[in-house]
Structure formats: C-alpha cells, structure tokens
C-alpha positions as CSV (number, residue, x, y, z in Angstrom):
1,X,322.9,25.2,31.1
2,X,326.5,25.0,31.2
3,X,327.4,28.2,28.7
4,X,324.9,30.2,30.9
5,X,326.2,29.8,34.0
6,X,329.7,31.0,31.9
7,X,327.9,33.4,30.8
8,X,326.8,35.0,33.9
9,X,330.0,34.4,35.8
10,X,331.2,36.5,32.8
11,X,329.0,39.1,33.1
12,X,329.5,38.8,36.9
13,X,333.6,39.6,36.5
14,X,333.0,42.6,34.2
15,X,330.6,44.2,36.9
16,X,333.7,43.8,39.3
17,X,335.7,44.9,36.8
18,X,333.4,48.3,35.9
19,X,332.8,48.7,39.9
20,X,336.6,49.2,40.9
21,X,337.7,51.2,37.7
22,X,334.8,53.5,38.9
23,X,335.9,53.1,42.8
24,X,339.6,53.8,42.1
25,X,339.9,55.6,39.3
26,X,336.9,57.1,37.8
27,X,335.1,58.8,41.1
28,X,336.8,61.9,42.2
29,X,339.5,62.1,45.2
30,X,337.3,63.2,48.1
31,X,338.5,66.9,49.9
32,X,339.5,65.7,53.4
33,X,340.9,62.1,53.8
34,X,342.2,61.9,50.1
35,X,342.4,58.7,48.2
36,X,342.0,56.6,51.6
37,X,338.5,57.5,51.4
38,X,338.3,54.8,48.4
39,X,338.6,52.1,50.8
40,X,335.0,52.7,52.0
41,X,333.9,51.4,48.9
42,X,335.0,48.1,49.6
43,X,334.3,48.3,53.3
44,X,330.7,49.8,53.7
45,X,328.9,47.4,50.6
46,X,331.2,44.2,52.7
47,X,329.5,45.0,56.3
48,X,325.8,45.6,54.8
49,X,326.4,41.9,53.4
50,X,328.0,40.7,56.2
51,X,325.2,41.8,58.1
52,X,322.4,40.5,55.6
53,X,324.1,37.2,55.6
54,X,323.7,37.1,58.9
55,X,320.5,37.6,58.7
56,X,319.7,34.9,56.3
57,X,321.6,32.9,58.6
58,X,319.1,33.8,61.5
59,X,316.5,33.1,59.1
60,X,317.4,29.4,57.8
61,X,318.0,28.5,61.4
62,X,314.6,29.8,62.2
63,X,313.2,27.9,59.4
64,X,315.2,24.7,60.3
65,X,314.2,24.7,63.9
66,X,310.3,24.6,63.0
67,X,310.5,22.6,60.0
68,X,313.5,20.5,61.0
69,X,314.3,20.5,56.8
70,X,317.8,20.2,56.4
71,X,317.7,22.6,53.3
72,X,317.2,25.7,56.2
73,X,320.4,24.0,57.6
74,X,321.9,24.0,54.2
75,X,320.9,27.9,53.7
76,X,322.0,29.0,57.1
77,X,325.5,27.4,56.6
78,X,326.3,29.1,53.2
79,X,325.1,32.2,54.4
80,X,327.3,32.0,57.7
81,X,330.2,31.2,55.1
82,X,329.5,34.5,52.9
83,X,328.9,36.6,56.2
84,X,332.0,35.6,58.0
85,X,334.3,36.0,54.3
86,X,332.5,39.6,54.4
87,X,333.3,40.3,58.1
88,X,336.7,39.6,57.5
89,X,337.3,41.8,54.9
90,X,334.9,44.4,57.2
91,X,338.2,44.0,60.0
92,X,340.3,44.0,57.4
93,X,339.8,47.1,55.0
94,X,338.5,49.3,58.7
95,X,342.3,49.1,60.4
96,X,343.6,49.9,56.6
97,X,341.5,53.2,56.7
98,X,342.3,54.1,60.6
99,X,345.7,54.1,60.1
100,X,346.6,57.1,58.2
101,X,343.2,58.8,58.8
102,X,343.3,58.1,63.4
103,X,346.5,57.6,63.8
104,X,345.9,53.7,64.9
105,X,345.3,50.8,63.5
106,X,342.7,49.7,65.9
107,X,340.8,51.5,68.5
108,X,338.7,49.0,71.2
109,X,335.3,51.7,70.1
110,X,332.1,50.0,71.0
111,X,331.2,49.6,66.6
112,X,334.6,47.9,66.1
113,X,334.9,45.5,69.4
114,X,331.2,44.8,68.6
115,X,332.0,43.8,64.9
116,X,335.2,41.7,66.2
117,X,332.8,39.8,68.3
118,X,330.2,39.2,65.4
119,X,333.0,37.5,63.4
120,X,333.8,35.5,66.5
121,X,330.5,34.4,66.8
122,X,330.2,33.5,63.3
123,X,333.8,31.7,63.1
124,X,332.4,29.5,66.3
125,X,329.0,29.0,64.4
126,X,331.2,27.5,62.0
127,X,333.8,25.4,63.6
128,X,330.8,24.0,65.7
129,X,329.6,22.8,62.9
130,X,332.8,20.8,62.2
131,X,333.2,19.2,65.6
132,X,329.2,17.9,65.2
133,X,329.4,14.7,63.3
134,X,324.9,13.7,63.6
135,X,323.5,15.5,61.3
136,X,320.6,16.5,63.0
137,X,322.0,17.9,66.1
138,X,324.8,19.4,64.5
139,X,321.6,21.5,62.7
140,X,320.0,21.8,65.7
141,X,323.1,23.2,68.3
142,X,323.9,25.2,64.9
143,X,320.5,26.8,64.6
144,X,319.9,27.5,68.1
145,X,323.7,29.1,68.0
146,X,322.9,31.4,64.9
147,X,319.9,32.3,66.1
148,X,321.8,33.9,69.4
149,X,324.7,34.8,67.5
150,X,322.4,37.4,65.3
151,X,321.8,39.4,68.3
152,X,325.0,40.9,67.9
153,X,324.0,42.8,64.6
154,X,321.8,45.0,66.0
155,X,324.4,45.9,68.7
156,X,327.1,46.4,66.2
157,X,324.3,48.7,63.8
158,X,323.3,50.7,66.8
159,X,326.5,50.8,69.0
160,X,327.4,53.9,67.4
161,X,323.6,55.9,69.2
162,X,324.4,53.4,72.0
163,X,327.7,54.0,73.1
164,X,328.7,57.6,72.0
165,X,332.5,56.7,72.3
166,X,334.9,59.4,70.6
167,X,335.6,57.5,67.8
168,X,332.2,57.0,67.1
169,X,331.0,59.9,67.0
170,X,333.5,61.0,64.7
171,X,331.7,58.5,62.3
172,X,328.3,59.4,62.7
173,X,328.7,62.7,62.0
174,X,329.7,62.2,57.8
C-alpha cells in the first residue's frame, strides 16, 4: 500500500512539474498584458477550487446536520482547510496581476471585496472550530456556520453581472 501511495505522490509532482513548464515556459506570451498574463494560470484553477471546496464544505455540513455523523464533520473541515489555502493564494496571486496591469495593488471592486470576505468567513469557520472544545456542538455551530458562510460564493461568482463596477467590467469582457 505503502509504495502506491509513493507512487501516486510521484506521479502527482511530475503533473505539477509538466503543468508549470507548460504555464511558464511552453505556452506562448499573450499580445496585451505580456508574461503577467501567466499568473492566471495559477489564479483562475485556485478560485474554481476554492469555490468547490466550499461547496463540499456546504455539503458535509448539510450531511452532518441530518445525519449528525461526525465523518460529514470530518469532510466539511478538510474541505474548509483546502478552500481557505486556495483562497489565499486567490488574494494573493490577484494583487500580483493588478499591479503592473491597473496600476494598484488592490481595488475595493464588488468580485475582490466579495472574495476577501469569503476567506474571512472561511478563516472564522475555522478558528471556531478551535475555540469549540464538545465535539458535537463544535460540529453543530460549525455546520450551521458553513452552511451560511457558502452564501457568499454565489455573490463572489455573480458580483461581476451584479455589480457592474469599472473594474469589473474590465474582466468580463476577456
């Protein structure tokens, strides 16, 4: 069991590997924004699993408030783990790009205020979790908290149709 799970992390670090040498060097320099462009290869694939994290997260906590199983717990807690480490990189990698390519590093636009408060959200889901010693109602505050924490990633996919802010729109119309 042991030498598959090497192998698979192996395999695993040689798809990284074969994914950035075809992000940064392989795929072409794009017309307009240059090589800052190759930043969205990180960025964009770490928001869509940010966001389906999150939803796994809605999920478990769905599943642990009817079944009150601890394993729904278990599931909502890793996923809130991955989301917020992918949200973080989202905040991260989004000023990098701005910079050269707005002028700023940050912008309060409805899509990027609405993402800062996702990963809020999330990092509260999680230090909840630390200050709730019982078990069972640190699963229950927890679900009920990621349950109305997921509300927030329809706002941050649609705040760009909601809220047609400048920089916005600048976005949604690549």
């Amino acid at each position: 069991m042991e030498s598959k799970v090497w192998g698979l992390a192996g395999l695993a670090a040689a798809g990284i590997v074969a994914t950035l040498y075809g992000a940064f060097l392989w795929a072409p320099t794009e017309a307009t924004m240059g090589d800052i462009q190759r930043i969205f290869y990180i960025h964009v694939p770490s928001a869509w699993t940010a966001m389906a994290a999150f939803l796994v997260v809605f999920i478990g906590s769905v599943g642990f408030l009817i079944t009150k199983n601890l394993k729904w717990d278990r599931l909502a807690l890793a996923c809130a783990e991955i989301g917020t480490i992918f949200c973080t990189a989202v905040l991260i990698t989004g000023p990098i790009w701005a910079k050269p390519v707005w002028g700023i590093w940050w912008t309060w636009d409805a899509r990027l205020t609405s993402t800062l408060v996702l990963w809020l959200m999330y990092v509260s889901y999680l230090l909840l979790r630390d200050f709730l010693e019982e078990p069972a109602r640190r699963a229950t505050l927890s679900a009920v908290f990621g349950i109305f924490a997921f509300v927030d990633v329809p706002i941050v996919y649609f705040s760009i149709r909601l809220w047609r802010t400048g920089r916005s729109r600048a976005c949604s119309n690549r």
